[in-house]
N, C-alpha and C positions, 0 to 999 in steps of 0.2 A: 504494500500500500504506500501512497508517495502521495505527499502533501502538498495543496494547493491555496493563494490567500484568493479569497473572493474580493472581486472589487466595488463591490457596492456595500458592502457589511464591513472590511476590512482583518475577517475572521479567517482562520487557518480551519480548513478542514482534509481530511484527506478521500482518496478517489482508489477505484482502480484498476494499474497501471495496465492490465491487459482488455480493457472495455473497450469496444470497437463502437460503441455507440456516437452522434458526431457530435453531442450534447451533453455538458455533465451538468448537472441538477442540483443545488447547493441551499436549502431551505436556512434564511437570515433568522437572528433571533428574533425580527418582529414577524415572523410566519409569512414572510415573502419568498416564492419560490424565485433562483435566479438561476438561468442559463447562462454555462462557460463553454466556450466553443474544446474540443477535447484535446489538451495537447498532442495525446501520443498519435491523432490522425493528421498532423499539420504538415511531417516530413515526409509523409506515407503517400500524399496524395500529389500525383503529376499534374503541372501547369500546363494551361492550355496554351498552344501555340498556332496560328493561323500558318494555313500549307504556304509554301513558298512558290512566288506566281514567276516565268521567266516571262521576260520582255520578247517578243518575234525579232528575227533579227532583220533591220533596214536592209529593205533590198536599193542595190546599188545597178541603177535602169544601162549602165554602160559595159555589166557584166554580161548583160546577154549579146551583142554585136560580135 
């Protein structure tokens, strides 16, 4: 189990570390339930990248002659 501070309480609580869930759920002492996004999914998960577009290449009109 590995310990985490919430940021809206400022309280230490702990989690655990093999939960694949993408939310972890930390009930404040005034009975507020708060979402922390999960650390151990943040390295886990690949960035999206947009395909790589090539440019056509200039046709050059005195190549054909």
């Amino acid at each position: 189990m590995e310990e985490i501070m919430c940021p809206r309480c400022k309280e230490n609580f702990e989690y655990d570390s093999n939960d694949t869930r993408p939310y972890i759920y930390h009930e404040c002492s005034d009975g507020f339930m708060y979402g922390i996004k999960n650390p151990n999914l943040i390295s886990r998960r690949k960035k999206w990248t947009p395909p790589v577009k090539f440019k056509p290449k200039k046709i050059i009109w005195q190549e054909f002659k």
